[in-house]
C-alpha positions as CSV (number, residue, x, y, z in Angstrom):
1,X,-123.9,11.7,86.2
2,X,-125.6,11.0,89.6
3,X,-128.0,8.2,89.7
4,X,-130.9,7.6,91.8
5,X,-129.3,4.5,94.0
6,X,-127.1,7.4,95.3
7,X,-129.7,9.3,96.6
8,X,-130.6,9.7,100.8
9,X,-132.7,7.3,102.0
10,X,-136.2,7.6,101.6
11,X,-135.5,11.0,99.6
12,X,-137.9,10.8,97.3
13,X,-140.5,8.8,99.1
14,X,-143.9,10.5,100.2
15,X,-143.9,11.2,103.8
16,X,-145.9,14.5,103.8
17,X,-143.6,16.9,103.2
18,X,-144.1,20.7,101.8
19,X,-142.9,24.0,100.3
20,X,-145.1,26.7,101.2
21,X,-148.6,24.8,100.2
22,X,-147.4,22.1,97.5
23,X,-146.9,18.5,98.9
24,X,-143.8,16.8,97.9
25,X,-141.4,14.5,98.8
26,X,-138.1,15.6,100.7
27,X,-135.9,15.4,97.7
28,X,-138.4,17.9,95.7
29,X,-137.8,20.1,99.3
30,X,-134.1,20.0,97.9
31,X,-135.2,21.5,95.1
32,X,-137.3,24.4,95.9
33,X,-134.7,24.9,98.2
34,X,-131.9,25.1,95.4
35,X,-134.1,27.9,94.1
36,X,-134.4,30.1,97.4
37,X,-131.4,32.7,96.9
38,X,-129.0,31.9,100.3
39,X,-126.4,34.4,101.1
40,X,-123.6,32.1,102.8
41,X,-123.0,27.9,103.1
42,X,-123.8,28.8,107.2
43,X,-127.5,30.5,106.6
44,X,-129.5,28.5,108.9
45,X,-132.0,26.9,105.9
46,X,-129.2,24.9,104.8
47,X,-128.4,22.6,108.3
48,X,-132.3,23.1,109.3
49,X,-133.3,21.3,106.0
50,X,-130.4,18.8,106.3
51,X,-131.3,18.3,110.2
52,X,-134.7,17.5,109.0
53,X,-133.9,14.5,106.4
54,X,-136.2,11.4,106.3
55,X,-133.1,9.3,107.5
56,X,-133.4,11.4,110.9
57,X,-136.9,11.7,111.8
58,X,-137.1,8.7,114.4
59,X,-134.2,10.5,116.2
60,X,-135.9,13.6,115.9
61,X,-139.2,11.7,117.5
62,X,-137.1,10.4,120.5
63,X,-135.6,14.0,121.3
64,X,-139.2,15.6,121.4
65,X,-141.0,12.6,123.2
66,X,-140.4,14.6,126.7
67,X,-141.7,17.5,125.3
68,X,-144.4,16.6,122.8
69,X,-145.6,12.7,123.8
70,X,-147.3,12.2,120.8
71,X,-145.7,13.9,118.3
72,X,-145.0,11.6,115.4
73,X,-142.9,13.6,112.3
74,X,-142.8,11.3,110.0
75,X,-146.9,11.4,109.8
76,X,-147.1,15.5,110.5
77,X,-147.0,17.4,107.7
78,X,-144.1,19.5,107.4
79,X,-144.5,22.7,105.5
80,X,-141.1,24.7,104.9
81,X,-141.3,28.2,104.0
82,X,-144.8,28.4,105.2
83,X,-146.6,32.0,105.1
84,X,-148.8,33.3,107.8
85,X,-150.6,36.5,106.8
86,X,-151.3,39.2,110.0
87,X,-155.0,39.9,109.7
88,X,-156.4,43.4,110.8
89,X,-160.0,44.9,110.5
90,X,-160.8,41.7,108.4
91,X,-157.8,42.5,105.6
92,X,-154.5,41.0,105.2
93,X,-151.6,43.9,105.7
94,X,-148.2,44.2,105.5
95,X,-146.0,40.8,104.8
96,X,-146.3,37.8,105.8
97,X,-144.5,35.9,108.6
98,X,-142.8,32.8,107.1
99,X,-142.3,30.1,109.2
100,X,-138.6,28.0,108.4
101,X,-140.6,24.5,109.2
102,X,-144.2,24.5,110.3
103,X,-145.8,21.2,111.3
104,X,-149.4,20.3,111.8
105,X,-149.6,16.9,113.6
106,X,-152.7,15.7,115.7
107,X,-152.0,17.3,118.6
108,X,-149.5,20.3,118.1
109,X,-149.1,23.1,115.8
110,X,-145.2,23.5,115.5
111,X,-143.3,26.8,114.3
112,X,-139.9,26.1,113.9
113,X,-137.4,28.6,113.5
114,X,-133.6,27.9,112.3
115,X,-131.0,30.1,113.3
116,X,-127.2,29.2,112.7
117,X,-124.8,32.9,112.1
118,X,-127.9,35.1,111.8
119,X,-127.4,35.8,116.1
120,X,-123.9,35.5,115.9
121,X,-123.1,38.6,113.6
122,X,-126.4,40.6,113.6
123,X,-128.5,41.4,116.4
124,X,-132.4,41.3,116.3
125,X,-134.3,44.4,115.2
126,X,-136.3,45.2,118.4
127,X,-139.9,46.2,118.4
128,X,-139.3,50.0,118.6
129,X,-136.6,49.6,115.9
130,X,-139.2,48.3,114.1
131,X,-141.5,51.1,114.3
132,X,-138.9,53.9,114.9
133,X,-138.0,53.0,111.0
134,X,-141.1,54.9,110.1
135,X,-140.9,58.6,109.3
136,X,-144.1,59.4,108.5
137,X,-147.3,59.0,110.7
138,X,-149.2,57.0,108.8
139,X,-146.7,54.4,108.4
140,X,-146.5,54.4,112.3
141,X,-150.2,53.6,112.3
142,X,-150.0,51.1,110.1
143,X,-147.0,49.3,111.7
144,X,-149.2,49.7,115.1
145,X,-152.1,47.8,113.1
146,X,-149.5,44.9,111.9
147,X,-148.5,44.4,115.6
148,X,-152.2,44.4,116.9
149,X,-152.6,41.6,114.4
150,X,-149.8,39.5,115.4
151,X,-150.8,40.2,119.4
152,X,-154.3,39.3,118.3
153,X,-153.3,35.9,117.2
154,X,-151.7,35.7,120.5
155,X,-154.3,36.5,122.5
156,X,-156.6,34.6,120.5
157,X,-154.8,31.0,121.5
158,X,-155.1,32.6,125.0
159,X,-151.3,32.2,125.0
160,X,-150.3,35.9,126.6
161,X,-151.1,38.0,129.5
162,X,-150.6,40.8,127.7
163,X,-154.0,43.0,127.2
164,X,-153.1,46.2,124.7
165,X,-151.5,47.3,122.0
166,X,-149.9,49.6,124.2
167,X,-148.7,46.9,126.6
168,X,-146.9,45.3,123.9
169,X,-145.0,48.9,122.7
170,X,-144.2,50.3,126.3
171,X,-143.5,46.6,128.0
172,X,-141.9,44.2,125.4
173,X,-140.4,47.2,123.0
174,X,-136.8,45.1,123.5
175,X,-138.4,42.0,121.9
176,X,-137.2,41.1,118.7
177,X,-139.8,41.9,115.9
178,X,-139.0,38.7,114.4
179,X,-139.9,36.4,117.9
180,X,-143.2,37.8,118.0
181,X,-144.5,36.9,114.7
182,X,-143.5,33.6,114.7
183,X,-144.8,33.1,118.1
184,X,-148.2,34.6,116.3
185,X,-147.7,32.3,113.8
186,X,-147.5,29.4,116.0
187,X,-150.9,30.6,118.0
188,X,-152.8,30.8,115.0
189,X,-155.7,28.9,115.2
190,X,-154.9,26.9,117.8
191,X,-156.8,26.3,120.9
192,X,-159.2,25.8,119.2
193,X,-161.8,23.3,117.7
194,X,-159.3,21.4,116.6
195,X,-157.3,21.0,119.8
196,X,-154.2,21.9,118.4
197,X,-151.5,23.2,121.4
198,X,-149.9,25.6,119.7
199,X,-145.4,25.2,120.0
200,X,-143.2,27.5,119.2
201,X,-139.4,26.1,118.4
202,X,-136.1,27.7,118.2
203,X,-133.6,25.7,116.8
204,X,-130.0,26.9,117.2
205,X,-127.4,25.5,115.2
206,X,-123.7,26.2,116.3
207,X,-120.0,25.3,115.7
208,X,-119.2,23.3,118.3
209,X,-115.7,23.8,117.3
210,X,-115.9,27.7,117.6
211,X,-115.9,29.5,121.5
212,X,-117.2,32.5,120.2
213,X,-119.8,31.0,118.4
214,X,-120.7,28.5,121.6
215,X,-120.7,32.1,123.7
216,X,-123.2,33.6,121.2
217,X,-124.9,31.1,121.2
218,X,-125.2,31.2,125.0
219,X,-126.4,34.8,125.0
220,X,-129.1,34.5,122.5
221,X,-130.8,31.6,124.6
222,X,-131.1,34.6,127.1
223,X,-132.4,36.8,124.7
224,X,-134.9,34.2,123.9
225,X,-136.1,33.4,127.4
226,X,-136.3,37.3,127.9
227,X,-138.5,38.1,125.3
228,X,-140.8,34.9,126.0
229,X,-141.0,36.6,129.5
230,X,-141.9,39.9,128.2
231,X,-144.8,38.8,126.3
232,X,-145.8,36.6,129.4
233,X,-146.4,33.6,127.4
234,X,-148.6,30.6,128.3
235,X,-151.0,28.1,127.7
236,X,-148.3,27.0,124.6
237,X,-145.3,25.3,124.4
238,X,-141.9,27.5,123.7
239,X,-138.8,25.1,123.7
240,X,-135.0,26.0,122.6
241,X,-133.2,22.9,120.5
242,X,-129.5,24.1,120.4
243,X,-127.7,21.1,118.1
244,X,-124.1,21.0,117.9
245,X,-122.6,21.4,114.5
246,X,-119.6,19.4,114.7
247,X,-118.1,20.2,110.8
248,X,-118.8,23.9,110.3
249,X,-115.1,24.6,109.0
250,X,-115.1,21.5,106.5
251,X,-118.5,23.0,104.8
252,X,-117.2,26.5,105.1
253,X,-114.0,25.3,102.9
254,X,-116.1,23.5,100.5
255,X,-118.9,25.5,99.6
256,X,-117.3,28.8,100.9
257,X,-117.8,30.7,97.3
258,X,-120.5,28.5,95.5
259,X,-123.3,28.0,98.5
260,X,-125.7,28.0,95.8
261,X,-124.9,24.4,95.0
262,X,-125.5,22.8,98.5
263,X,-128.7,22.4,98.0
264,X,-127.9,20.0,95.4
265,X,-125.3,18.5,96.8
266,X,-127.2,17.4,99.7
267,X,-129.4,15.0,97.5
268,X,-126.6,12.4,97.7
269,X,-124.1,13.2,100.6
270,X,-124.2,14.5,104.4
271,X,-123.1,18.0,104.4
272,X,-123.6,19.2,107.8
273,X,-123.1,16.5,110.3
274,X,-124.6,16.9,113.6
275,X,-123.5,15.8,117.3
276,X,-127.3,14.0,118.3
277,X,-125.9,13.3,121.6
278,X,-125.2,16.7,122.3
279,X,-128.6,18.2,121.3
280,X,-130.1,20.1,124.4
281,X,-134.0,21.0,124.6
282,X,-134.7,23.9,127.0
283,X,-138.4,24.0,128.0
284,X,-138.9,27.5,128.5
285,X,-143.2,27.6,128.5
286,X,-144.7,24.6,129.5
């Protein structure tokens, strides 16, 4: 039987941690997480929540210290799994957009998004593929009202150029569906009274090991730095974290057939390990 002296550092200490809206520690993370159905040991939750350990948050301060000056993560809170509901006409419609990691700290609002296979063997459903799944018109109208509330949230922050509803369809129809509600979930409510910049993060894991994967990984920066151009972000911060994953095989072998374990596992052992020195931080919006 496991005992608590085996645990990671600091796992079950309070440092302001959160699934959804409950405060916990990071080991009671681990077990939400554990509860969260994942379809393969490489689905980006997994090395996102093991990236974002207690033991690693003063290395995880010293990489976004160019970026974010005063950003200190082991006072933010850190809310995994965190809903933001699109808002239109004063009522909440459709789902809602939720956030891997999002962190309120003094000074920034930070949406962070985990990706790790998702952009190596699926592409992201576009805009118009979004809308072009509806057959009948009032689903198209309502779809049109979901994006008007993420573009108002946008707009809101003063964090786009872009004026219309119809801007956004005829202009940035090739931007993922996905990228522009978490960039509305990082605008909301920022800019505001409380001073909060609003920062939108995409952190890329990938098997250093793997060319293909590295080459994917390549080509979805540029997808990323498209579709921030499209929307003509500003007045926000949009930075790509791309973290070498230096053990992607040795997980894959372990937990191959019985990923729903990891979570468990990771109480007391390192699954993924990650190359620090290799991390790269792309500012894309200053």
């Amino acid at each position: 039987m496991k005992t608590e002296t085996t645990e990671k550092a600091m796992i079950n200490d309070e440092m302001a941690y959160f699934f959804g809206l409950n405060r916990g520690s990071y080991g009671e993370i681990l077990g939400d997480q554990s509860r969260m159905k994942v379809n393969s040991c490489r689905t980006s939750s997994i090395p996102l929540t093991e990236f974002w350990q207690p033991a690693n948050l003063g290395d995880i301060k010293a990489l976004f210290t160019p970026y974010l000056p005063t950003f200190d993560p082991e006072v933010a809170l850190k809310f995994f799994e965190f809903p933001t509901e699109a808002k239109f006409a004063g009522k909440i419609i459709g789902r809602p957009s939720m956030t891997d990691i999002m962190i309120l700290d003094s000074d920034w609002q930070i949406a962070i998004e985990g990706k790790f296979t998702e952009y190596r063997f699926a592409d992201e459903k576009s805009i118009i593929q979004w809308l072009r799944e509806c057959t009948a018109g009032v689903d198209v109208m309502f779809r049109r009202n979901v994006l008007r509330a993420w573009l108002g949230y946008i707009k809101e922050a003063r964090c786009t150029d872009l004026i219309s509803i119809g801007e956004l369809c005829t202009d940035c129809k090739s931007v993922a569906y996905q990228f522009l509600h978490r960039t509305a979930s990082a605008c909301h409510m920022t800019n505001g009274t409380e001073g909060r910049t609003p920062v939108l993060v995409y952190q890329v894991f990938f098997d250093v090991q793997d060319a293909q994967h590295v080459a994917a990984m390549r080509a979805f920066k540029a997808n990323l730095r498209q579709w921030s151009t499209l929307l003509k972000l500003k007045n926000m911060k949009f930075l790509i974290m791309t973290v070498p994953v230096t053990n992607a095989a040795e997980v894959e072998s372990r937990f191959g057939n019985q990923h729903g374990e990891i979570f468990d596992a990771m109480r007391d052992e390192t699954i993924y390990r990650f190359d620090f020195g290799g991390i790269q931080i792309e500012e894309v919006v200053k």
